[in-house]
C-alpha positions in Angstrom: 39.1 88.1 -107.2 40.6 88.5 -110.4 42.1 92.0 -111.6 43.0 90.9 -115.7 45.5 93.9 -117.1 47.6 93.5 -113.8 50.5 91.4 -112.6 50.8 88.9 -110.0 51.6 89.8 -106.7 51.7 88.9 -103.1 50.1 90.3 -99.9 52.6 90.1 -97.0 52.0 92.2 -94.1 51.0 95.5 -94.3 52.2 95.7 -98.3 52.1 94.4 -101.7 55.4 92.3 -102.5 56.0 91.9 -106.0 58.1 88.9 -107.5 59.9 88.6 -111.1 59.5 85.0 -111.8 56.2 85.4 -111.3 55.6 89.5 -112.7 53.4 89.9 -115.6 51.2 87.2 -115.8 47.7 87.5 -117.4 46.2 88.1 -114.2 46.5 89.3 -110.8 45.8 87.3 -107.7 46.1 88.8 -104.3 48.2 85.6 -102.7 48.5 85.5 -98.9 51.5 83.6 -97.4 50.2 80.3 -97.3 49.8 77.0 -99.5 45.9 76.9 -99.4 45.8 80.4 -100.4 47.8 79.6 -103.4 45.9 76.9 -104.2 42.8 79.3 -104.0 44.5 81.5 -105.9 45.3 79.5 -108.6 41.7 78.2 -108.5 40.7 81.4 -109.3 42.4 82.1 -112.3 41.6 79.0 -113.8 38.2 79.7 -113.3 39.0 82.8 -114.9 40.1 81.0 -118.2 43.7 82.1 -117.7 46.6 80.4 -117.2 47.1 81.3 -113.9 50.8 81.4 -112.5 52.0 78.1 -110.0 53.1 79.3 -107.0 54.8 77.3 -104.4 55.1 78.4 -100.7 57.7 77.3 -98.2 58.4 78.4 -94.5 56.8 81.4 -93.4 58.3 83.6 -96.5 57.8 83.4 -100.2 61.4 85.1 -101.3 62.1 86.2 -104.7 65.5 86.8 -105.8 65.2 90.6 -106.1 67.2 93.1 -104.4 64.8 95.3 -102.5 65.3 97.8 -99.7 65.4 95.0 -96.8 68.0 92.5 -98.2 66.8 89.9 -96.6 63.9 87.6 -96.5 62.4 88.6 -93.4 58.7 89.0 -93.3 57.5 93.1 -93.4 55.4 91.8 -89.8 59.3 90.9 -88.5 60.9 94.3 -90.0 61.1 96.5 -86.8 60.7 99.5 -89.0 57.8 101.9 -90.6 57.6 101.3 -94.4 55.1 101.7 -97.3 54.9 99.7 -100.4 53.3 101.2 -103.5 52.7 98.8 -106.3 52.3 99.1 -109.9 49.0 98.1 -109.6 48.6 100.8 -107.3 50.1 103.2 -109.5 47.8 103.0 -112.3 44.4 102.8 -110.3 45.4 106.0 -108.5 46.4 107.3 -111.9 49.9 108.9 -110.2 52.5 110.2 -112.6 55.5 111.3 -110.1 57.2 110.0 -107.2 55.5 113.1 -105.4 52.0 111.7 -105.8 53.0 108.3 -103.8 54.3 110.2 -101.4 51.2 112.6 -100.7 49.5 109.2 -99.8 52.6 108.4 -97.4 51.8 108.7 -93.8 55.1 110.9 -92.1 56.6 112.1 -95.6 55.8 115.0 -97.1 57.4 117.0 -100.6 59.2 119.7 -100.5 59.2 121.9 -104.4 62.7 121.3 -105.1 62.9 124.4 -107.0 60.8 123.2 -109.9 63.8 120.8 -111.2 64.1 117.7 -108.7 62.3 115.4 -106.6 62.6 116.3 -102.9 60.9 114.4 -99.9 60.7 115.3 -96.6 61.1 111.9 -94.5 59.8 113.0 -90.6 60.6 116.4 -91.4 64.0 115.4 -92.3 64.2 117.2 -96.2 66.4 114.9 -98.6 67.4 115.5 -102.4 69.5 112.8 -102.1 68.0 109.6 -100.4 67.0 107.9 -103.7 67.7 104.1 -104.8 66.8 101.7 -107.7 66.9 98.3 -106.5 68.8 99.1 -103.8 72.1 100.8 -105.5 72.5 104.8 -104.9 70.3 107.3 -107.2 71.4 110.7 -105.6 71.1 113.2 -108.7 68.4 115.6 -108.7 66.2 115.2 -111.5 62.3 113.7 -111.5 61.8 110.3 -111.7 59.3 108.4 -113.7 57.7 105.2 -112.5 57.0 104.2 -116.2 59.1 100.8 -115.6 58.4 100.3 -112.0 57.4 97.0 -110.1 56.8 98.6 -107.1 58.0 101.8 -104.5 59.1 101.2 -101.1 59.3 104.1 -98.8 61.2 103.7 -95.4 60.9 105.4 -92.5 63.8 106.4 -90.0 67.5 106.4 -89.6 68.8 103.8 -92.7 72.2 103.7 -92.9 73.0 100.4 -91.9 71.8 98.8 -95.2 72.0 101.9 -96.8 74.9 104.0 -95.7 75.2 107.8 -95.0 72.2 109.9 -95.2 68.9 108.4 -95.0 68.7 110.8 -91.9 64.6 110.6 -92.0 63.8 107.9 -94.5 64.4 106.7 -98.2 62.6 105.7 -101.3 63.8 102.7 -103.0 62.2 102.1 -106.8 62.3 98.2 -107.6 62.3 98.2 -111.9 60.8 95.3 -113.8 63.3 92.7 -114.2 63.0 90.0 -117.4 60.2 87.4 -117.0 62.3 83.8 -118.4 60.1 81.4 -120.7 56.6 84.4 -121.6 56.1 86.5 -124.1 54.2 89.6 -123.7 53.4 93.0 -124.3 51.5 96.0 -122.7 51.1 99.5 -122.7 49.8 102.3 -121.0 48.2 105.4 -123.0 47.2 108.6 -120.6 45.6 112.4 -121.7 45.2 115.2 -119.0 42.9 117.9 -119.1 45.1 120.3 -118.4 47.5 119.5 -121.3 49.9 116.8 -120.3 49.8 113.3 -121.8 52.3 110.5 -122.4 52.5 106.6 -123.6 54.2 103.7 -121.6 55.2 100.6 -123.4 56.4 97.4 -121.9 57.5 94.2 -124.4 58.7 91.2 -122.8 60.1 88.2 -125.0 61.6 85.0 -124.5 64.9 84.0 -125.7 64.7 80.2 -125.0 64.0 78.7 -122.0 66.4 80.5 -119.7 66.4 84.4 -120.8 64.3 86.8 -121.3 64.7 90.5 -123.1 62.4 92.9 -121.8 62.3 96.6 -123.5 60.5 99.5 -121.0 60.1 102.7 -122.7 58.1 106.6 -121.9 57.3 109.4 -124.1 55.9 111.9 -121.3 54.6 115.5 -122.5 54.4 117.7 -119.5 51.8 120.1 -119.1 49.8 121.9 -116.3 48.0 124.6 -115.2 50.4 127.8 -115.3 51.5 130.0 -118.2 54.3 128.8 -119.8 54.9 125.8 -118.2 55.7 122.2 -120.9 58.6 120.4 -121.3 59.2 116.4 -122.3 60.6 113.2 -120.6 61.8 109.9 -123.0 63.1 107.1 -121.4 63.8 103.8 -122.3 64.8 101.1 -119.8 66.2 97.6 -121.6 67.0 94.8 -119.3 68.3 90.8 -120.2 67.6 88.5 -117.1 69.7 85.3 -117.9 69.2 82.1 -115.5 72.6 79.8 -115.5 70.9 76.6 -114.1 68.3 76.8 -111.4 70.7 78.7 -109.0 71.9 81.6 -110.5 70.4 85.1 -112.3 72.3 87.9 -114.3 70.4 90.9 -114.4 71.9 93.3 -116.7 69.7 97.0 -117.4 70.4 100.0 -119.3 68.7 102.9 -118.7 68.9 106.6 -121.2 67.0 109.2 -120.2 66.3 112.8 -121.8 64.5 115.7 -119.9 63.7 119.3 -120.3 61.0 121.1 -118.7 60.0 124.7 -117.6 61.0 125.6 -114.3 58.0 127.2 -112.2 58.9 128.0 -108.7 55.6 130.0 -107.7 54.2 132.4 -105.9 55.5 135.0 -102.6 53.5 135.8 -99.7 52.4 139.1 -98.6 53.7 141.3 -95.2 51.6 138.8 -92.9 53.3 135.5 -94.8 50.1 134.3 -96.2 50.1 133.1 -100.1 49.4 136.1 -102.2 46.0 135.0 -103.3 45.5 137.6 -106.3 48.7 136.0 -107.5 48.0 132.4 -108.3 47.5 132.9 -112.3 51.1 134.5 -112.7 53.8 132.7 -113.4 57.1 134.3 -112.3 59.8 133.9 -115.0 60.9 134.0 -118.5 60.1 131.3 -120.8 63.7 131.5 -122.7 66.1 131.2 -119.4 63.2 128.9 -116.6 64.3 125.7 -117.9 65.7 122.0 -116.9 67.8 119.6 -119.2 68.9 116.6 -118.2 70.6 113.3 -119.8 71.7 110.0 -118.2 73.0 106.9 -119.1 72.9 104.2 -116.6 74.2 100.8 -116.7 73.2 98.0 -114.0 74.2 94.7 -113.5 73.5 92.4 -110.9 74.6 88.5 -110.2 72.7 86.4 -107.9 73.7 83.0 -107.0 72.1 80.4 -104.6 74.7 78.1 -103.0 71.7 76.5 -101.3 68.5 76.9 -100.1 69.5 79.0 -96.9 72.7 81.1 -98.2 72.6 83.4 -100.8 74.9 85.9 -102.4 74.5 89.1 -104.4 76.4 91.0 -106.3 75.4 94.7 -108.2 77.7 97.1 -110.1 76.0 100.9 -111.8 77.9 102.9 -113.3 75.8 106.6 -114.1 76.9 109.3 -116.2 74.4 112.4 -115.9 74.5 115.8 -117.5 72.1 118.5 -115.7 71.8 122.0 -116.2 68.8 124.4 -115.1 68.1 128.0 -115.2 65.7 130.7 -113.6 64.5 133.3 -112.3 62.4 133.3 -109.4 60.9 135.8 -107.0 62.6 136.9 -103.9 60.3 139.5 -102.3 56.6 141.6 -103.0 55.7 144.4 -101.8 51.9 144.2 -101.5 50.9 148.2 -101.6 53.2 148.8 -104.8 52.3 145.3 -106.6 55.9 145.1 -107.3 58.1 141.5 -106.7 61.7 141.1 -106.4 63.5 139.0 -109.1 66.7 136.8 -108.6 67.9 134.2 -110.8 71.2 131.7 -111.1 72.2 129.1 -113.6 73.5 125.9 -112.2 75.6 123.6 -114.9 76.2 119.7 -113.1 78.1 117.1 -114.9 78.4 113.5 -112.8 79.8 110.1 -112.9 79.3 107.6 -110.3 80.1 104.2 -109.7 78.8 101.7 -107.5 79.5 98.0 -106.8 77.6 96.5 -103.8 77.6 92.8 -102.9 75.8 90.8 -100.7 75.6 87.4 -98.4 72.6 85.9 -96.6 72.5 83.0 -94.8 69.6 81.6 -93.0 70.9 78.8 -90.0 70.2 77.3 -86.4 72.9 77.3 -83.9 71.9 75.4 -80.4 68.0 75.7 -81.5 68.4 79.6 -82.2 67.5 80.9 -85.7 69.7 83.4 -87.5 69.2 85.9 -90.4 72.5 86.6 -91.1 73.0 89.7 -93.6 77.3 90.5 -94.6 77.7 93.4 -97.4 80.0 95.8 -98.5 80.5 98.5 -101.1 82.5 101.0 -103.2 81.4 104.0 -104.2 83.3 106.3 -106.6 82.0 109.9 -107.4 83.0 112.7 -109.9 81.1 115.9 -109.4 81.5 119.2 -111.5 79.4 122.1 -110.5 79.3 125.7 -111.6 76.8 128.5 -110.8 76.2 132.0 -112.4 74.1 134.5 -110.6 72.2 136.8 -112.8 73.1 140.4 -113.6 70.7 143.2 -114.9 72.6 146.0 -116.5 69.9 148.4 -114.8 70.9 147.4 -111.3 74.3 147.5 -112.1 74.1 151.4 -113.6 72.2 152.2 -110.2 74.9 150.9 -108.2 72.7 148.4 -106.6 72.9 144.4 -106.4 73.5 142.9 -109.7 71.5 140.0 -109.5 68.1 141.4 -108.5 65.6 143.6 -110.2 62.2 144.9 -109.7 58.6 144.1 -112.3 55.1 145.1 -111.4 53.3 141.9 -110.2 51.3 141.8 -113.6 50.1 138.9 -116.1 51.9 138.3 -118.6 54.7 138.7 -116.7 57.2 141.6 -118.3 60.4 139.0 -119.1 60.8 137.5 -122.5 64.1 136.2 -124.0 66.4 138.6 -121.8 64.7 141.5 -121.6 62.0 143.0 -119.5 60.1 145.6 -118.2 60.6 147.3 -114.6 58.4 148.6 -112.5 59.1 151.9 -113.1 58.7 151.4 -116.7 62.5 151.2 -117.9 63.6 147.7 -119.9 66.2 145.8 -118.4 68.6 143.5 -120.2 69.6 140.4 -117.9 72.1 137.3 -118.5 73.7 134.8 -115.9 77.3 136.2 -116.2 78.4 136.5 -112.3 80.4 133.3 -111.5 78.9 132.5 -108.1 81.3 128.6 -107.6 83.4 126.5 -109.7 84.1 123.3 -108.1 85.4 120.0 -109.0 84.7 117.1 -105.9 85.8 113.7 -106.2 84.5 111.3 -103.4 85.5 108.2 -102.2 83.2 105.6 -100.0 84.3 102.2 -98.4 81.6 100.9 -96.6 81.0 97.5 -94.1 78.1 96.2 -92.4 77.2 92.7 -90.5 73.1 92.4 -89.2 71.9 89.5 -87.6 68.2 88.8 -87.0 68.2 86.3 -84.6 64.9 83.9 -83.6 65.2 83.3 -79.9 61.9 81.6 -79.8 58.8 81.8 -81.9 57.7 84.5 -80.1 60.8 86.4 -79.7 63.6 88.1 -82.3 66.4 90.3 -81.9 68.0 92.6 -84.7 71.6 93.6 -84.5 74.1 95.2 -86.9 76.5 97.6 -87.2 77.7 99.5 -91.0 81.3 101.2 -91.1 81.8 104.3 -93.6 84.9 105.7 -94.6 83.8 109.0 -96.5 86.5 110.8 -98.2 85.9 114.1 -100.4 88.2 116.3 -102.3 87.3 119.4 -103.4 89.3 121.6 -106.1 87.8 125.3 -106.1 88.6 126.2 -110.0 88.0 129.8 -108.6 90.9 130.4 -106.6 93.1 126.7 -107.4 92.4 126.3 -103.1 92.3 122.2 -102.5 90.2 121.1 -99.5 89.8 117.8 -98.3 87.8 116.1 -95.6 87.3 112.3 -94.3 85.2 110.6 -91.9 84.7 107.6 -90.7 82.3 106.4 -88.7 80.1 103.5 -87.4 76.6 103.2 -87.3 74.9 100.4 -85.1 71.2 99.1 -85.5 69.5 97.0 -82.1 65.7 95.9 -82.8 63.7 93.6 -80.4 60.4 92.3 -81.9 58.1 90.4 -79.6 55.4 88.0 -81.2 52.6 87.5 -79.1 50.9 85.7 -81.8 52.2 84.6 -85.5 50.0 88.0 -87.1 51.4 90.6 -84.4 54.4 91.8 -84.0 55.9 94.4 -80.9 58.8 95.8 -82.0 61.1 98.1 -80.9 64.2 99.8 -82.4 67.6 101.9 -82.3 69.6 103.2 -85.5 71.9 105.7 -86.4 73.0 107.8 -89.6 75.0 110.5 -90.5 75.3 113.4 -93.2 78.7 114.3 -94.1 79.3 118.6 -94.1 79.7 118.0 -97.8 75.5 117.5 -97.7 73.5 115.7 -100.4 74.9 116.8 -103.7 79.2 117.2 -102.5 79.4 120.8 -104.2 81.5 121.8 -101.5 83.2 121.3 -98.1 81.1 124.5 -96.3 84.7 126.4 -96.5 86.5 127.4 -94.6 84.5 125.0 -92.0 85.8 121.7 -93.5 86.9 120.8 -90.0 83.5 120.2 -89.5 82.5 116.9 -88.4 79.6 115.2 -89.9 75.8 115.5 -88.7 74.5 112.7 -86.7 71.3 111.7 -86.4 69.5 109.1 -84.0 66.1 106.8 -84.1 64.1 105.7 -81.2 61.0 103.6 -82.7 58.1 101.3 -81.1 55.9 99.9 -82.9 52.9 97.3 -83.7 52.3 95.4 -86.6 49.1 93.2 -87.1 48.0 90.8 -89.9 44.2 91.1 -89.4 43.8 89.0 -92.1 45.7 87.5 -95.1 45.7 90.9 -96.9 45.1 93.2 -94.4 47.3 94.8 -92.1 47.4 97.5 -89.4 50.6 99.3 -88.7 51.4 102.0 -85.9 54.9 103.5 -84.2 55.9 106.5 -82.5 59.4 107.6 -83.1 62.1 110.6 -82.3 64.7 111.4 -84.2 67.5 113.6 -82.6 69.8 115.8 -84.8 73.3 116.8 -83.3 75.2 119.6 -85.6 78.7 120.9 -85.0 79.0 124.9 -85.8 82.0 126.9 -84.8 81.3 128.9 -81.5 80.4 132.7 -82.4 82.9 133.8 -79.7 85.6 131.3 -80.7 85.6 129.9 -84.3 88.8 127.5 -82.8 86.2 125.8 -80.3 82.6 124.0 -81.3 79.3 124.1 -80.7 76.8 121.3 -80.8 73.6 122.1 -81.6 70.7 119.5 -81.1 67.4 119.1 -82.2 64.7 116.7 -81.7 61.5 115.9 -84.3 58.9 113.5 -82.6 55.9 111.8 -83.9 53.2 109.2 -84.4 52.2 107.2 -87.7 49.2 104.6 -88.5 47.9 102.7 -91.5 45.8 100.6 -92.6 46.7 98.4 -95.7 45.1 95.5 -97.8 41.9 94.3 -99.2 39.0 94.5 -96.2 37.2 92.0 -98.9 37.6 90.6 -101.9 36.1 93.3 -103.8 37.4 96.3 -101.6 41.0 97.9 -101.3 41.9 100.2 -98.9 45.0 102.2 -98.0 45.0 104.9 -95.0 47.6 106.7 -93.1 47.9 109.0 -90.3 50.5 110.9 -88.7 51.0 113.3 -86.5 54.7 115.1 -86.2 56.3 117.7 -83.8 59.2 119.2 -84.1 61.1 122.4 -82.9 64.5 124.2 -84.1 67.4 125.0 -82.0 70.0 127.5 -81.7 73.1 127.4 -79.5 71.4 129.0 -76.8 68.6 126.2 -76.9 65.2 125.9 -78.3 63.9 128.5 -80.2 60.5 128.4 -80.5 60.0 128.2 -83.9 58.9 124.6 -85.6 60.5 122.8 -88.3 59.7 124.3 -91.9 57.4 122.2 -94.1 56.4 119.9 -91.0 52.9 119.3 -90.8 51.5 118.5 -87.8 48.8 116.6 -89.0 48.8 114.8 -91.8 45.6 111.9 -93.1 45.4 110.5 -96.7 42.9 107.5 -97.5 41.9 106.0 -100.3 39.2 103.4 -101.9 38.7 101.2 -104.5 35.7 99.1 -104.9 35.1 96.7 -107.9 31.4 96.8 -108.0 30.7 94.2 -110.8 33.8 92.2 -112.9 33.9 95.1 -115.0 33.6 98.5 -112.9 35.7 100.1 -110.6 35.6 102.4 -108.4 38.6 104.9 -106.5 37.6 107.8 -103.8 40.5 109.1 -102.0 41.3 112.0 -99.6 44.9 114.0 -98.4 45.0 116.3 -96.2 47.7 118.6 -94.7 47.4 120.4 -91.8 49.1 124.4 -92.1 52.8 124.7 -91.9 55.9 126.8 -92.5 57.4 128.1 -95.8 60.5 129.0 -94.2 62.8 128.7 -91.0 61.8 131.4 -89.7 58.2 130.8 -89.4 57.4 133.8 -91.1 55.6 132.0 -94.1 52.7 129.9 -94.0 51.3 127.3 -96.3 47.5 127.2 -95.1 46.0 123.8 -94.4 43.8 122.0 -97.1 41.8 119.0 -98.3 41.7 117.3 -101.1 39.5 114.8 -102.7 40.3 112.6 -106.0 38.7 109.9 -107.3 38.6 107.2 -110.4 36.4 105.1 -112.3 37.7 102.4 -114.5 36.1 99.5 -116.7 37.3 96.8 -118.4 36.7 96.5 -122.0 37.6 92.9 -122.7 39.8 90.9 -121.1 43.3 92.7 -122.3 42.1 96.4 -122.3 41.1 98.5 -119.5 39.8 102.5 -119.5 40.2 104.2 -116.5 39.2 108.0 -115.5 41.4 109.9 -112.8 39.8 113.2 -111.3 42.3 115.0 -109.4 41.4 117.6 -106.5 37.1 116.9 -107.3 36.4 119.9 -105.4 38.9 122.4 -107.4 40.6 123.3 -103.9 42.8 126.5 -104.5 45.9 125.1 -102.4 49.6 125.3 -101.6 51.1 122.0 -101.2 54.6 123.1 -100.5 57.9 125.6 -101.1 61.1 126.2 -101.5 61.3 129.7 -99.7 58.7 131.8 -98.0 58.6 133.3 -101.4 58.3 130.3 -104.0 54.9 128.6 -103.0 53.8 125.6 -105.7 50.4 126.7 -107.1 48.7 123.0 -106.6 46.4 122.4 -109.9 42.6 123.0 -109.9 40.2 120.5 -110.6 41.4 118.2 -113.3 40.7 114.7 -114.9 43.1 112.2 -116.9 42.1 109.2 -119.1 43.9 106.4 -119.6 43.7 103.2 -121.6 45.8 100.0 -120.5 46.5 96.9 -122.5 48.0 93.5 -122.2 48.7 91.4 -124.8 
């Protein structure tokens, strides 16, 4: 069936693989791996009156020469891992707007607030800040990321740090970008309204420059708006990119990317004494409007060089460089005290200036030695990191002239809230003057990565394959606390191995079962500091056990379950000797299912289950208490059916069930249901309109925190309209 507005892509497995040469194209064709299909496909669109895109199929795989989260050109049926794919396609018909949507309809991820200013998954009930890519290279700054320039999203499950090095403890998200399409012309756009106040315009212009390069210009303007007072703020971004091709055998991908955000920080509501939501609460918004905000400004440059020295050995080679600017302030509620109707306020600004630079490079070779098939994958890279980071804690002159904390005062639970520009109202009536002028850190880190890795996928037979690799990190981190002039440094190096045996008892079912490892340095995500005066520390480890099925039920249509556990060993100094260590362990376990593709050829369907268990521990063992933010059952489907050529239909369905705010189980966001749905129609054959209702049922709801007093207020009922065009 033909989709006109959307780009060309190809069903492989459980996901939707997307391919440059081929991106963009006047219409979309859902392409299994297979000559005759391609032949059908074309068919298809020629009967559509387009000129539909020739595709050519070798082997088993149809490889484009885009870096993507695997690195090699192993079918997603051979990958002895869980991952999701999220297309572009995808994107719009589901009408998401954040990398937080895509994951709500991820099977065994789940978001965590970030405090109002980041993206922040929780892979497996692992939480990450940090364990973000683009096109494979490093993207571990906190800010939101748009998907305005997106071909695709591919979310990976488990332990990663073989291809991807330290972190990755539960899973990543990898963002492949539209790349220059050599020898078309073309433009399109995306135009979206909400209901509740946002809206924002995507554009996308591709031209030819000859017959071997291609410009192709990506730009946002996002306005952000949403259902709580006080909350706006605005996202541009613009994204240019030049693809050159030097003969038939070797791309240059070069990209530039600038973006500019500022938004109003919201970081919810508290709970009451019995560490339920504060229901009463959900129209209030916490802060003042002149210090809850979020700036940030990037400049990133990418280049990549790709080179074929045949048709089985490949190489690769990527360098970024980033230089970001991030500041954010608030104030935020700490504590409310249900019989006075009073909540606690705290507050910090947080200044972040960062430099990294990355160069990566790959080899894959694809050979037979004695009738044995290999996938051989060699890589290394250099990472080099600047990080500045300084924090001021508030102070309010009232707390200070009562001798209490500086940093935390006391409002009546009341809308509007009482704090405007500085100033607010207490409690018990007297006005307060606050500003952030309590240095809380001052820190300058400078890291240093040298990583290694070898991984061979090796065909013993047809029915048979074996995955092995090992990565080698040497971490170093300096850290120079401008506070007190005190130096600290720390390196690790380690090695993390990767086994996988897949059995194929048929070509369109895989067994597979796998072993990985990762680690987290004590520096964490974001390298502020060492933990002094701890920097003995050695790193956190984490380990993957995963089995697995994988089954093509059709061309288009896959089925995809695995059980896992992840273990979690953490050095702490003993309490009774701070000279000896303590490892503390802790295991998450867990199930995950999904069903992928087009059951026909008018019908889509995407649905995931999982079900995840996992329990803290303390020195003295388990503690009874389970994992914060760790649902243990999780569903999401969702449906589209194109009832003639020109209507569509979307009906989807997430659902969490209840779990903790905080570690100590004390806060509880309750379980909930949500139903969304679309309706689209094309208008001609290059625009398309589209309606998005979001949460039909207007579901009051909780979808995550930050503490057991910052709750998200999830948005009521509300629709968004968007037209699409392609010219």
């Amino acid at each position: 069936m033909i989709l006109p507005l959307a780009r060309t892509t190809l069903m492989v497995g459980a996901a939707v693989i997307a391919f440059p040469a081929l991106a963009e194209a006047p219409a979309e064709t859902a392409v299994p791996a297979g000559s005759a299909a391609a032949e059908a496909a074309a068919g298809a669109a020629d009967a559509a009156g387009a000129e539909g895109p020739t595709i050519v199929v070798t082997g088993d795989v149809l490889y484009a020469n885009q870096i993507n989260a695997t690195k090699t050109p192993t079918p997603i049926i051979d990958v002895p891992q869980s991952l999701s794919i999220t297309t572009a396609d995808q994107i719009i018909r589901q009408g998401f707007d954040s990398v937080a949507d895509i994951v709500l309809y991820t099977p065994g991820v789940t978001n965590s607030q970030g405090e109002g200013h980041r993206d922040s998954v929780v892979f497996r009930g692992v939480r990450s800040t940090a364990d973000f890519f683009v096109d494979g290279v490093r993207d571990d700054v906190e800010y939101y990321r748009g998907l305005y320039n997106l071909e695709q999203v591919e979310i990976l499950r488990g332990p990663n740090a073989l291809l991807f090095g330290r972190g990755g403890t539960g899973g990543v998200l990898n963002r492949v970008t539209k790349k220059g399409v050599v020898g078309e012309t073309f433009a399109g756009f995306r135009a979206s309204a909400g209901s509740i106040g946002a809206y924002d315009i995507w554009g996308d212009l591709n031209v030819a420059l000859g017959s071997s390069a291609a410009l192709r210009i990506n730009a946002a303007y996002e306005h952000l708006g949403n259902h709580r007072d006080l909350f706006d703020g605005e996202q541009i971004s613009i994204n240019p990119t030049l693809r050159v091709e030097l003969g038939s055998r070797t791309i240059i991908d070069l990209s530039y990317e600038y973006l500019d955000h500022e938004r109003f920080i919201d970081r919810g509501i508290p709970t009451d004494d019995n560490g339920d939501p504060v229901r009463a609460l959900q129209r209030i918004t916490f802060a003042d409007p002149d210090n809850n905000y979020a700036t940030f400004e990037a400049h990133v440059l990418r280049g990549t060089l790709q080179h074929s020295f045949s048709d089985s050995f490949k190489a690769n080679l990527t360098a970024a460089y980033g230089d970001y600017d991030k500041t954010y302030a608030n104030y935020f509620p700490v504590g409310y005290n249900p019989a006075a109707n009073v909540v606690a306020m705290d507050g910090y600004i947080d200044n972040n200036q960062r430099k990294n630079l990355i160069l990566s490079g790959n080899l894959v070779g694809e050979f037979d030695t004695g009738g044995i098939g290999h996938t051989l994958i060699v890589g290394g890279e250099f990472i080099d990191t600047s990080n500045d980071n300084d924090r001021f804690n508030a102070v309010f002159d009232t707390a200070v002239a009562d001798g209490r904390r500086a940093d935390v005062e006391f409002f009546s639970a009341v809308r509007p809230f009482p704090m405007r520009g500085g100033v607010g109202t207490l409690a018990d009536g007297r006005t307060t003057r606050f500003a952030f002028t309590s240095l809380n850190d001052d820190t300058e880190a400078d890291l240093t990565v040298f990583s290694a890795y070898i991984q061979d996928e090796v065909k013993i037979a047809e029915w048979l394959r074996v995955v092995l690799g090992a990565r080698f990190d040497s971490f170093e981190i300096t850290v120079l606390d401008n506070r007190n002039g005190v130096v600290r440094t720390r390196k690790d190096e380690e090695i993390t191995p990767r086994l996988g045996l897949i059995v194929k008892p048929q070509e369109n079912l895989s067994l597979y079962t796998s072993y990985s490892e990762t680690f987290l340095p004590r520096s964490g995500d974001q390298f502020a500091d060492i933990n002094p005066p701890n920097d003995a520390l050695d790193p956190d480890t984490f380990s993957n056990l995963e089995a697995g099925v994988k089954w093509d039920i059709r061309p288009g249509l896959a089925l995809t379950g695995a059980v896992f556990q992840i273990e979690q060993s953490s050095p702490q100094p003993a309490d009774n000797n701070p000279d000896t260590l303590d490892v503390i362990d802790s295991k998450i376990r867990g199930f995950e299912a999904q069903l992928q593709g087009q059951v026909t050829d008018w019908w889509f369907l995407s649905a995931g289950y999982s079900y995840l268990d996992g329990e803290q521990q303390s020195r003295t063992g388990p503690t009874g208490r389970r994992v914060r933010e760790l649902p243990e059952h999780m569903f999401s489907i969702w449906n589209n059916v194109q009832a003639t050529e020109k209507l569509g239909f979307g009906l989807g369905l997430t659902a969490q069930d209840e779990s903790f705010a905080d570690n100590g189980n004390t806060a509880t966001l309750p379980a909930y249901a949500r139903v969304d749905m679309a309706v689209s129609y094309e208008l001609n054959d290059n625009l398309r309109f589209q309606i998005n209702v979001e949460n039909l049922f207007d579901t009051l709801y909780f979808p995550n925190a930050h503490s057991a007093d910052e709750l998200t207020v999830a948005p009521p009922l509300n629709a968004r309209f968007t037209i699409t065009g392609r010219f």
